[in-house]
N, C-alpha and C positions, 0 to 999 in steps of 0.2 A: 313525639308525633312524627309520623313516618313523612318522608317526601321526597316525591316521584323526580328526577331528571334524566335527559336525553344523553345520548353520551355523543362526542365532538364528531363529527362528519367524516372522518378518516379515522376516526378508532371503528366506528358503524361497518364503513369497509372492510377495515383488517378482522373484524369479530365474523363477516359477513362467510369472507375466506378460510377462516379457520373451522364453521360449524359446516360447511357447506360442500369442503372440499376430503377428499382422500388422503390426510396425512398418512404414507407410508412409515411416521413412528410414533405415534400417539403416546409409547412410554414416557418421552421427553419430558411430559407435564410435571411427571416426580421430582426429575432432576431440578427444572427452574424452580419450580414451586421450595423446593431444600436449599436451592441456592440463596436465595429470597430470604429464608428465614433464618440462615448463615449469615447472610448480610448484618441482617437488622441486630442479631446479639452482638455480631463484633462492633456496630455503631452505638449499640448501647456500653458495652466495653470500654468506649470510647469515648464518649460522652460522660461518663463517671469517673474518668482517672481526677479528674480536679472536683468531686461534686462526688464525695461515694456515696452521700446521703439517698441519692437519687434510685440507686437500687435497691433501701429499704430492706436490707439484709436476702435481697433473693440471689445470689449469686450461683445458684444450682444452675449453670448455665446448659440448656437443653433443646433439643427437636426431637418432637413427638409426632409419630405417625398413627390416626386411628382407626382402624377401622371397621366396621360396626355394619354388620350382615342386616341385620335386624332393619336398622332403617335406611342401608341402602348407601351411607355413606361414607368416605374420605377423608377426612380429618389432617392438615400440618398444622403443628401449632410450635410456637416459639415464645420463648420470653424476651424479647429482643426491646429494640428501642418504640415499638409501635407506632402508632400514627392519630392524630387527633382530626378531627370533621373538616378541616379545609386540607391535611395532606391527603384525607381520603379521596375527596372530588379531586384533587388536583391529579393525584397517583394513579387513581383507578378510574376515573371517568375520560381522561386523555393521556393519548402518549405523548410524552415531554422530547420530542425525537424532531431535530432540527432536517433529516431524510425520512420522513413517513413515508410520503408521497412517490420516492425514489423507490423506498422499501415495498410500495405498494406495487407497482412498476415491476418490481423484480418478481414480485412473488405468483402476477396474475403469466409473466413469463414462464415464467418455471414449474407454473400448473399446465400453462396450455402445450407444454416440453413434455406433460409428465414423466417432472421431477418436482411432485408435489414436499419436498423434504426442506422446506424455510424456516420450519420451528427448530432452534437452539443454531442456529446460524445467526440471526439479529438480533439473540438475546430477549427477546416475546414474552419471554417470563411467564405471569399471572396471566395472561391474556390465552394462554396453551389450556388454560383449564378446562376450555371449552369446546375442548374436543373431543373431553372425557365423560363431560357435565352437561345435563342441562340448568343445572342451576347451580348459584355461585353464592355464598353467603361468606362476609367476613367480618368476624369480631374484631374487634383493635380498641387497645388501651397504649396512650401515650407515655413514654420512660416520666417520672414523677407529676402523673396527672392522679386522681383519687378514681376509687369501685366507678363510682355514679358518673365518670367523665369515657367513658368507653361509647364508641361507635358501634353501628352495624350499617353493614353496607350488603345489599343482593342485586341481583340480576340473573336473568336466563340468558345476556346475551345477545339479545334480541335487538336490543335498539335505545333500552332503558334500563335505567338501576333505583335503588330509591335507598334512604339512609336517615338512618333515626338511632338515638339514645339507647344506650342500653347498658349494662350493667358486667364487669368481669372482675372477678378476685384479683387478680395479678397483672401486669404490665405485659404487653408483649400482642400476638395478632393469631388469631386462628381462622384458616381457610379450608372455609368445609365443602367440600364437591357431592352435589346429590348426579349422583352416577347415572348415565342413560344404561337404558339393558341390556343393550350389548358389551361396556364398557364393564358389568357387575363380575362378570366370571373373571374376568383377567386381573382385576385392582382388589377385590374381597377378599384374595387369598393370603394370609400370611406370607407362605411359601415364596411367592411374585413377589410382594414388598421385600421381603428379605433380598430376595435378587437384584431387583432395582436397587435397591441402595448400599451393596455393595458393588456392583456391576456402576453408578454415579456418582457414587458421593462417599466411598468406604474412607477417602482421605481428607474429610472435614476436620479443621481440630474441636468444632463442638459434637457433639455427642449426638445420634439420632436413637431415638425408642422408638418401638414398637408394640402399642397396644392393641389386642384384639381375644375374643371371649376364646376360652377353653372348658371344657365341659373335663371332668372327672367324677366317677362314682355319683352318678346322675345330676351333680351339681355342678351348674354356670358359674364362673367365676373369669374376669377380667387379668390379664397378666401382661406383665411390661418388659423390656430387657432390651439392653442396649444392639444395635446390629450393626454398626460401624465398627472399625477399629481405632479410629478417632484420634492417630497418630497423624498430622499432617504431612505430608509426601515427601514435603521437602525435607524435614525434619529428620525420615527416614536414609540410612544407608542405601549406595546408587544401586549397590548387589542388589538388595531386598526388594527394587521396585521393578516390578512386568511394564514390557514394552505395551500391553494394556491398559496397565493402570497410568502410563504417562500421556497414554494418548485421549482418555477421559478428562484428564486433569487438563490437558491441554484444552478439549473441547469447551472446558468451563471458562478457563480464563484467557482462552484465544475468540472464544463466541464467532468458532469453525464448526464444520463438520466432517472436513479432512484431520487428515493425521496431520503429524509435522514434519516437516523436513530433516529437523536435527532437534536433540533433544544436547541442552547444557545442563548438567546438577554437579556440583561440587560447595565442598564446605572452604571456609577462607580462614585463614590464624595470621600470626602476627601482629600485627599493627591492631587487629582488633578480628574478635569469631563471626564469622555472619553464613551463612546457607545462602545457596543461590540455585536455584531453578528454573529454567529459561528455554524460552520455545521458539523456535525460527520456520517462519510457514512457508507451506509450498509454494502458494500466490497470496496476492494482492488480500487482507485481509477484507470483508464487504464492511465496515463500517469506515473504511478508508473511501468509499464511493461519497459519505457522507460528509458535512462540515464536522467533524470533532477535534481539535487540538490537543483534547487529555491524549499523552501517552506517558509510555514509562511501566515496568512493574509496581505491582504490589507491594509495598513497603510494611512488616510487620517488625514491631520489638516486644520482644517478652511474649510471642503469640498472640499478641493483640495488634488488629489491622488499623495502623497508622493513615495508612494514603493509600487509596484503591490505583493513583495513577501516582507513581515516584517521576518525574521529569527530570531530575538531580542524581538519579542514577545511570541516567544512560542519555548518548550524544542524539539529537534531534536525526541526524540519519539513519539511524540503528533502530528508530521509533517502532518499525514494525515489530520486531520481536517484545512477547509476552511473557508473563509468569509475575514470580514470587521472589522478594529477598528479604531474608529474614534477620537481624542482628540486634541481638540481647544487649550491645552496648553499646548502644543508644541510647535517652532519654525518654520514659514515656509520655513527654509531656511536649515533645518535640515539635515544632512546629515550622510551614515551610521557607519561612525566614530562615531560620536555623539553619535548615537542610542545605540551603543554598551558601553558606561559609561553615557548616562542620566540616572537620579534616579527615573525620575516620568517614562520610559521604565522599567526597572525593575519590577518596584510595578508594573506596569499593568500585566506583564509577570506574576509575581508571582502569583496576582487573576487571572488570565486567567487562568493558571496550575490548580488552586485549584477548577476553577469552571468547568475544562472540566474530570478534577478526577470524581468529585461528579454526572456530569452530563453522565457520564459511568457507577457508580455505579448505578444510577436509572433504568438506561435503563438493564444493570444486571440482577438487582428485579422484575423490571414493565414488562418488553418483551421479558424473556429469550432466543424464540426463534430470535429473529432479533438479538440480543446479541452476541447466538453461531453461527450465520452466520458473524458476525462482527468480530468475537472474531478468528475464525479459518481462515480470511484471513488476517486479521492488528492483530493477539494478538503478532507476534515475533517482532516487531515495538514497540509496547508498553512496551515488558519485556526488553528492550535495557531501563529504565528507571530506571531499580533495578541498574544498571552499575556505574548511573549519578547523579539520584535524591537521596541521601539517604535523605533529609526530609519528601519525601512523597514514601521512599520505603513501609513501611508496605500497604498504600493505594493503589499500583500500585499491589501487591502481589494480594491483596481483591479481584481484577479485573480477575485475571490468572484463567483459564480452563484447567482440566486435564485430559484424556483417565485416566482407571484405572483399577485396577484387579478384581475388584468386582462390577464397575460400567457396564452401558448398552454405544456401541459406541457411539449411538447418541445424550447422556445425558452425557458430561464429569461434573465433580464435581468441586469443588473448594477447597481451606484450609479451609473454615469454616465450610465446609459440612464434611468433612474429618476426623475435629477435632471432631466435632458431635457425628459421627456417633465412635468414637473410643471407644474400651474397656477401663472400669476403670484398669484396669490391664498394660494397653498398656502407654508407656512414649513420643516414638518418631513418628513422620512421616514419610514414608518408602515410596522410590521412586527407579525408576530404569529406566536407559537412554536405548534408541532402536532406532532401526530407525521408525517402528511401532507399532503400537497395534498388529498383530499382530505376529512380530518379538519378543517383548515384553512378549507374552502371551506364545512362545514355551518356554520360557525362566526354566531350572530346578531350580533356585533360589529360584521360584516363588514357589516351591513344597508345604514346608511347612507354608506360609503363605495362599497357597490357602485355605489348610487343617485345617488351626485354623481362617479362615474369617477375616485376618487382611489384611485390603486394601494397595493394592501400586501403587503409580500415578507412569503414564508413560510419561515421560519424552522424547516426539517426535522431540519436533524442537530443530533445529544443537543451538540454542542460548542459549537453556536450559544449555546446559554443561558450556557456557560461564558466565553466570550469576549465576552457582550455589556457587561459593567462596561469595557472594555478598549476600546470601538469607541461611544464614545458621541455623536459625531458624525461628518460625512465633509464636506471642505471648508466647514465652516460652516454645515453644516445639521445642526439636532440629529434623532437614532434616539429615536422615540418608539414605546413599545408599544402595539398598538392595543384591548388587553382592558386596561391598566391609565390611571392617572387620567382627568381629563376633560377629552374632545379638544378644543382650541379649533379653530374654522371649520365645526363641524358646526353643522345646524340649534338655533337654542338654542328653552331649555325657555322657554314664556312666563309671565309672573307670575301669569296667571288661573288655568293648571296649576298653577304652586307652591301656591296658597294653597288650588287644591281639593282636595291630597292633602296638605298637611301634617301632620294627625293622621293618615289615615293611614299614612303612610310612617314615621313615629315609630313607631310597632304593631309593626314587623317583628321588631326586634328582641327582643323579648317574645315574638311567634312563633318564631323560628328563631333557637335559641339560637348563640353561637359567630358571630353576624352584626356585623359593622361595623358596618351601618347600610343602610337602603335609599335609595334617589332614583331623580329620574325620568332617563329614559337620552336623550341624544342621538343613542344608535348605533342605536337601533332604528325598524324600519320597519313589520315585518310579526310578528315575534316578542313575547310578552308580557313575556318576560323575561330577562336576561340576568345572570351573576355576573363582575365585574371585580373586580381588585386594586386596593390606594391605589398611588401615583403610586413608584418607589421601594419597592416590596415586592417577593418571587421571586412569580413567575405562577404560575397552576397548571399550567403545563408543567413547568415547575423542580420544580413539586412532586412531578408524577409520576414525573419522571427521579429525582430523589433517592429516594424512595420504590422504585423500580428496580432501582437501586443501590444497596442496602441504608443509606441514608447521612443519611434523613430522622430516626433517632433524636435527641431531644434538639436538635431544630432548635424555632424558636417556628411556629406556626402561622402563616399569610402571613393578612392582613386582606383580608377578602374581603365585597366590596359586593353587594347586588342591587339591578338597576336596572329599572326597569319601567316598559310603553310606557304612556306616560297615553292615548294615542288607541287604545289595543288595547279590542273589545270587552270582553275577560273582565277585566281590572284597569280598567275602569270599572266593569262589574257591581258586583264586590267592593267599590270606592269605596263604589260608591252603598248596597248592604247595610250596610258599617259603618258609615256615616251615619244607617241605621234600627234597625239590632240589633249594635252594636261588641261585643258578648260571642257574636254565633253560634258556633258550633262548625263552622260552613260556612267562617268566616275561614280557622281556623287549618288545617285540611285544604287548603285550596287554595292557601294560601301556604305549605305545605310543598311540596303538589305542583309547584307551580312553582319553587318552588327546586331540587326534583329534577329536572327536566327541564333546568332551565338547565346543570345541573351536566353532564348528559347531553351536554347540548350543546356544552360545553368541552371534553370526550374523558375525563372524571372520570369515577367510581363512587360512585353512590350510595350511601350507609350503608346500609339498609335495603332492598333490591330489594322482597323482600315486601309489607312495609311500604307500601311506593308505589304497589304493584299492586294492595293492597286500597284504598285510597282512592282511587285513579283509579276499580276498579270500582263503590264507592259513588257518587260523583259521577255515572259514568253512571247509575247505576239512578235515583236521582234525579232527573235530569234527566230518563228517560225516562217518570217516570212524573207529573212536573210538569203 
């Protein structure tokens, strides 16, 4: 008995988008739909290493393409692990996607851009069929369920599906597209199938067929033949593989629609044989917008797919890179306890790290620009490695890009550039946390280094703070902050300034309660004043971020200096008044107010806005009427 349901509220939208709107690649459909039923026999694969009973001697492992003029239709079918009536509604009646909603968002964006092209970027799969179809029927029989335990499931797409009993010889799902008529010329052709699926999917290791009628000597007859080469990619010699066919392979198991930035394939011996295939992308992959933890390649042994996401292959920073690894000497029965203390796991892991380091570095040197587009969407990904790896910390540092006080924005430098480019005079590396460049650049710290051309990186992403306990030197030059202690090589204070402010700079803190202490500043040039940390305390970058981050409770206050230019008009003025009246009420006013401007000036917030803005406008009136 058939029966009618609604499909979930956010799949109605995405089906809504898909028939409604201009896919500029409607071939896509082939591709998921093969991918799909590639899945399902490598899970049945997998499912029967301990249970062979369960595939009932079909082991002719296959994808079949049909296609059938006559009525119009499309045919995949697979003998895979199938699906029984509750994975069917669950599968096909909603998407199991913890960012639909995000996904949705992005896709009504990128129609109203026209750049209608979101299919095979989010992985859409089954859901792409309907942009070829108007109607969707799919058979399915569960891996060791009986003929009379098979499903069907239809819909137009529209808003409803409906699913009742039905009957199939063999295990496995066939999805039949009744083709709209615009869609017949381009899908009915043998010719086009052939194209499509080696132009998608020629590097499957199951096998695709291709059925469709031939007419000879006035007689119809039906003929089949493989049109893969059904050799898996990786499997293959690096020679043997087109910079197309890696960037296909890519698109399936990076689920982009760019290319990639660098392509890793190489075979492993020694210690044990494994194939490796690996893909490093240009940006930020989009299911990274989304909550998913799976990472890691594809783990195969013996050609059969163990783990769609290996996580025991490759270190949590490195997460964004994709692919396959394959090694025969392994267990098939392996499982992810195992994974996480096997020793031939490790070793691979370990060459994996070492080769997708190096294979970053190159891409560094060789393509700078695809680099700093890589680097400024996955670099705060990658510096979560300084955290974890210290054996290849120095290596991971090589890789880091930095805005900087002397560079150009859209050329950040590196440590080695940095080191380079340093005076012989000069000992340390001078960096300084913001939230931008140009937050960074109003910064008065920055005075006297601007002034004697010693560079200072800036330090933009929130992870920079976190990782800076962990990176405290780079080849023997130590990372010095450039708002926190007092810098040696800068112009020094001379003892005739010491001794004409040392009452008072003692005063301050009597003024500004909650103050370290004041002195006279090194870094400044043109500013009156400026608030740094002691040497070893969180900046108030850190302190913002925590504060952010809801994470500053129950932290101590960081110590926090002000430093004042003794050659600046207005803190000479000041000098000199407290030398003739040290109790005015002029003191304390204006060394608040500089303390609030400083604070300004660090990317902080004042306590008191008001507060500030009335004694700023006293001071003016004051003064105007002096």
């Amino acid at each position: 008995m058939s029966e009618t349901k609604e499909f979930k509220a956010e799949l109605k939208q995405l089906l809504h988008l898909i028939t409604h709107s201009l896919y500029s690649d409607k071939e896509i459909f082939l591709r998921e739909l093969i991918s799909n039923a590639s899945d399902a026999i490598n899970k049945a694969k997998f499912d029967s290493l301990d249970k062979n009973d369960l595939l009932q001697n079909d082991k002719d492992w296959r994808i079949t393409i049909r296609v059938d003029k006559d009525l119009n239709t499309l045919t995949v079918s697979d003998n895979g692990v199938g699906m029984s009536q509750e994975e069917v509604i669950q599968n096909l009646g909603t998407i199991a996607h913890s960012g639909t909603k995000a996904f949705l968002e992005r896709s009504k964006e990128a129609l109203a851009s026209n750049r209608p092209d979101l299919i095979g970027q989010f992985g859409v799969g089954f859901y792409s069929s309907f942009m070829v179809a108007d109607k969707v029927t799919v058979i399915t029989r569960r891996i060791g369920a009986t003929e009379a335990e098979a499903v069907s499931w239809t819909s137009d797409g529209q808003g409803t599906y409906s699913v009742e009993s039905t009957t199939r010889p063999r295990r496995g799902t066939d999805v039949i597209l009744h083709l709209k008529e615009e869609a017949r010329e381009d899908f009915l052709e043998p010719g086009a199938i052939r194209g499509l699926v080696r132009k998608f999917s020629d590097f499957l290791e199951n096998p695709v067929f291709l059925e469709h009628q031939v007419t000879e000597k006035d007689e119809t007859k039906w003929e089949s033949s493989q049109i893969n080469s059904s050799k898996a990619i990786w499997l293959r010699a690096k020679s043997e593989v087109t910079t197309e066919e890696y960037n296909e392979f890519y698109k399936q198991v990076g689920n982009d629609f760019e290319t990639p930035a660098k392509v890793i394939h190489y075979s492993g011996e020694g210690f044990a044989e494994f194939r490796v295939l690996l893909f490093i992308p240009k940006q930020r992959p989009y299911d990274f917008e989304f909550y998913d933890p799976k990472y890691g390649p594809k783990l195969y042994v013996q050609r059969v797919l163990i783990q769609d996401h290996c996580a025991e292959l490759i270190p949590p920073y490195l997460r964004f890179v994709r692919g396959v690894v394959d090694c025969p000497d392994l267990p098939l029965n392996v499982s992810r306890e195992i994974l996480q203390d096997n020793v031939i796991i490790q070793k691979i892991r370990k060459d994996i790290t070492k080769e997708i380091l190096k294979a970053l570095k190159d891409l560094k040197s060789s393509e700078p620009e695809v680099y700093r587009k890589f680097f400024s969407e996955l670099g705060q990904i990658v510096k979560e490695g300084i955290r974890i790896d210290f054996e290849h910390k120095e290596r991971i540092m090589d890789l880091m890009l930095f805005e900087s006080l002397l560079g150009e924005a859209e050329k950040p430098t590196d440590f080695a550039e940095y080191v380079g480019k340093m005076a012989l005079e000069q000992k340390d590396i001078f960096h300084l946390g913001a939230e931008s460049r140009q937050v960074a650049l109003a910064s008065p710290v920055l005075e006297a280094f601007r002034k004697r051309s010693i560079n200072v990186l800036f330090l933009t992403d929130p992870v920079d703070q976190f990782i800076l306990p962990y990176m405290n030197e780079y080849k023997g030059r130590k990372l010095v902050a450039a708002d926190q202690g007092e810098i040696p090589g800068l112009e020094a204070v001379t003892s005739e300034e010491e001794a004409t402010y040392a009452e008072f700079l003692d005063k301050w803190k009597e003024w500004i309660p909650g103050l370290t202490k004041a002195r006279l500043s090194t870094r400044l040039e043109e500013s009156p004043a400026c608030l740094v940390s002691s040497e070893g305390q969180s900046s108030a970058h850190m302190e913002r971020l925590l504060k952010r981050m809801g994470r500053s409770e129950g932290m101590p206050a960081p110590e926090r200096i002000v430093e004042l230019n003794p050659r600046h008009p207005f803190v000479k003025a000041m000098n000199d008044l407290f030398k003739t009246d040290p109790s005015s009420s002029k003191l304390i006013d204006s060394a608040k107010v500089l303390t609030d401007l400083a604070t300004m000036a660090e990317g902080s917030r004042v306590e008191d806005p008001t507060l500030m803005v009335k004694r700023v406008v006293s001071m003016m009136e004051a003064g105007l009427r002096s």
